[in-house]
N, C-alpha and C positions, 0 to 999 in steps of 0.2 A: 094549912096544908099538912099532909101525914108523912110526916118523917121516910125518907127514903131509903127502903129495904136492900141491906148489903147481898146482891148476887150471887157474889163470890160461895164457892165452895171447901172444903175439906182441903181436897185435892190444891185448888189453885193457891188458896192461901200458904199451902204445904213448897208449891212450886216455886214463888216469888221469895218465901224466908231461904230457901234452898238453894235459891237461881238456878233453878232445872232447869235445862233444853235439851227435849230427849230427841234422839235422832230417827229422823220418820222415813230417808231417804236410803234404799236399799244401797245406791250407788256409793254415797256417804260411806255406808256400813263397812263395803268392799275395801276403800282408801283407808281407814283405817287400822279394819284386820293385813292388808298386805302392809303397811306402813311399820305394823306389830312385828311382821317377820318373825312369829314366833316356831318353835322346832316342837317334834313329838316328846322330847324329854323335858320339855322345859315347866316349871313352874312358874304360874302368870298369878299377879293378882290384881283383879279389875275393880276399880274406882267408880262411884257414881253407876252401876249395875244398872241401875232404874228398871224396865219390866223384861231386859235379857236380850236388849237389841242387839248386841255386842256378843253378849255372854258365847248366846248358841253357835254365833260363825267361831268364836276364839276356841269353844271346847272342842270341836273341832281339827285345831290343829294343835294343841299344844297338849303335855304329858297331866299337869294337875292345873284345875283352877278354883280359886276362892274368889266369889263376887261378893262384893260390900255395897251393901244401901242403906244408909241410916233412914229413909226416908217409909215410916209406916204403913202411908197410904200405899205406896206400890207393895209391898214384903208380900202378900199373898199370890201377885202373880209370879215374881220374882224366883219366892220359894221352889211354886210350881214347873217353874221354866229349868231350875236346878235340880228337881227331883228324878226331874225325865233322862236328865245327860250322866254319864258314865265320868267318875271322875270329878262334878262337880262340887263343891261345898257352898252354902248361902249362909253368909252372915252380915244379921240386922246389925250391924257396929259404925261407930265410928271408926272411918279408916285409919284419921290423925292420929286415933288414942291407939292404936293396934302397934305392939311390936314386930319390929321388920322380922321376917324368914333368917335360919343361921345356916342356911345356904343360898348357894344362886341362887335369883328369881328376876322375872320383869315383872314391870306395874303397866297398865293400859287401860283407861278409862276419857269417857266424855265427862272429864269433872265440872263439878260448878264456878262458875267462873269466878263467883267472890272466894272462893279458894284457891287457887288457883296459886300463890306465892308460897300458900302453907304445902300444899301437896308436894310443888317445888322441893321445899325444904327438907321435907320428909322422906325424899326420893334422895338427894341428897344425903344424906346423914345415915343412910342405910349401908353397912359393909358390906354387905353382899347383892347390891345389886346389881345386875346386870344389864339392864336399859329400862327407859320409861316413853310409854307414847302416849301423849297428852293431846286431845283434843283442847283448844284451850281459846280465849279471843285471837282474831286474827291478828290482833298490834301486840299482845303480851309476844305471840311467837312468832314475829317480825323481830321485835325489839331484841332477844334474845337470842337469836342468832344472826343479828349484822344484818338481816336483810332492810332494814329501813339506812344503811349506809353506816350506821353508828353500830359501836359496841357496847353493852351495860357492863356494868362493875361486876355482877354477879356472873357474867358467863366468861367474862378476862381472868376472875380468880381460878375458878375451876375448871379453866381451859388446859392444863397438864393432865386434869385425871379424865375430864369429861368431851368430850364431842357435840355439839351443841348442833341440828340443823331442822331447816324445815323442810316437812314433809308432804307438805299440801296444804288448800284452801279448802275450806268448804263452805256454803253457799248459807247467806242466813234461814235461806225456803229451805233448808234443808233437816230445819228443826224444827218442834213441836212444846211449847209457843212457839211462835218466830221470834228471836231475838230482834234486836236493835241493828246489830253487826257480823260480821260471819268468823266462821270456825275458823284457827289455823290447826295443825296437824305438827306439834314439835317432837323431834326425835333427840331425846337423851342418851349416850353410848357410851359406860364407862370403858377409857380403853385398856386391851391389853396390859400395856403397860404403861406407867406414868411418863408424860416428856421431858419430863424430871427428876432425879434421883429424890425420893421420900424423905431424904435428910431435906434436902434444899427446899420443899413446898412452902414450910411456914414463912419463911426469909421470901420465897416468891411471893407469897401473900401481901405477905407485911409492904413491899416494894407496889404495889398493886393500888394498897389501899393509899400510902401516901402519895402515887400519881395522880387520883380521883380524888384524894383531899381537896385538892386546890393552893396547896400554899403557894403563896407567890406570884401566884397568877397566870401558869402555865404548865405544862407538863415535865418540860426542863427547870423553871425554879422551884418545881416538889420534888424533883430528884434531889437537885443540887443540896438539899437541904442535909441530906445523909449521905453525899459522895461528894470527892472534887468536880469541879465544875469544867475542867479540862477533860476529864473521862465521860463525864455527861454527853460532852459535846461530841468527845468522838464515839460514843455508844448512838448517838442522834442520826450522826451520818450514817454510821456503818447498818442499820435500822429503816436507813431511808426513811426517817422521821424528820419533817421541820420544825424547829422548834416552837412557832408558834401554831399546831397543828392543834388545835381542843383533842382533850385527851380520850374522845369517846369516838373520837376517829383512828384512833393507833388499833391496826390489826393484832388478834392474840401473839399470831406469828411474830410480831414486832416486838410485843412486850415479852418471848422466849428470846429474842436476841438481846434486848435491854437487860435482861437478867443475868445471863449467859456474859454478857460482857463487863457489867458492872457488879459481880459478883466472882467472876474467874479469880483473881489473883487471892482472894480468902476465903476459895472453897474448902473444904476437908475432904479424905480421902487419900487414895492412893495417886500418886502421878502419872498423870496421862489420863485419868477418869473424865470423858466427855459427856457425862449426863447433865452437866450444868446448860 
């Protein structure tokens, strides 16, 4: 029998190293550009670009945009689709490797889903950024904002600076492959202002990571482990926290009062300062 000839294309091979799924549903489109809320002055820079689904409704409403598509096979239509809009720029890059903007900016893209923790991170780590709206799996952006009932470690740490929510479902028929599973729509928003004084964040942190430690075997014996176990207790109540509650059920709100209370008597600062 004669060896069976690989089908597969350029294109498809390019799409499955990539985990591309480009968005084929105009409706889609619309949930995401309103989900962006971007303004006329703003500078956007959009993620996973692919052939300008996105691109054209965003340049549209917002002041500058730069599209990123590492991806070759598409970069000719892509180019094309950014030559035409006012304002636009196209770059073949890596977005990962791209230094953030050293002013404002959002980020807005359908990324690829095996990215999807780095873009995170990236979005993250950026000083000047101003929100991110990720098309992303619908359980990554469940799990990240509480709505599957739990909290992750990652959105309780950077719950003082960030805003974590979801913005919508989208449909897996609504992509090109069809996926496995369907889109969610996460809204990242850093806020205004921190819900914490900027001295107290890394001490919030640190308090964060030893409650998701585990030591002990609950969320009150990983405190206990750096406070008295009398303050624990009445920071538990005053928190409306049970002590035996697993720790990825405590609201962010909860671990701002845990901090706030187990923290108060050796803040620094002046007296009376209520940002703990």
């Amino acid at each position: 029998m004669a060896p069976r000839r690989d089908r597969t294309t350029a294109r498809d091979r390019s799409r499955r190293v990539l985990s591309q799924n480009f968005l084929a549903d105009p409706a889609a489109v619309t949930r995401m550009v309103r989900a962006a809320d971007t303004g006329p002055d703003d500078l956007l820079l959009e993620v996973g670009a692919g052939r300008g689904q996105l691109t054209r409704p965003l340049a549209r409403r917002c002041g500058r945009l730069i599209a990123y598509e590492v991806d070759p096979t598409v970069a000719p239509e892509l180019a094309a689709v950014c030559a035409a809009l006012p304002h636009v720029a196209h770059r073949q890059a890596d977005f990962l490797t791209v230094a953030p903007p050293d002013e404002p900016f959002a980020v807005v893209g359908n990324i690829p889903w095996s990215l999807t923790a780095a873009v995170v991170r990236w979005c993250l780590a950026a000083p000047r950024l101003r929100a991110a709206t990720l098309l992303t799996q619908w359980e990554y952006a469940r799990k990240r904002t509480g709505d599957l009932g739990r909290w992750s470690r990652l959105t309780v740490l950077t719950w003082p600076e960030y805003d974590w929510r979801l913005a919508g479902r989208v449909p897996r028929t609504a992509f090109r492959p069809v996926p496995a599973v369907d889109g969610g729509i996460l809204r990242i928003d850093r806020r205004p202002e921190p819900l914490l004084a900027v001295a107290a964040l890394p001490a919030y942190r640190r308090m964060v990571e030893l409650g998701f430690g585990g030591a002990g075997g609950s969320l009150a014996a990983s405190l206990r482990a750096a406070h008295p176990g009398r303050r624990v207790d009445g920071a538990l109540r005053a928190a409306r926290i049970d002590p035996a509650t697993p720790v990825g059920l405590v609201w962010p709100e909860q671990w701002l009062v845990l901090f706030r209370l187990l923290h108060a008597a050796t803040a620094p600062g002046r007296p009376g300062d209520r940002r703990w």
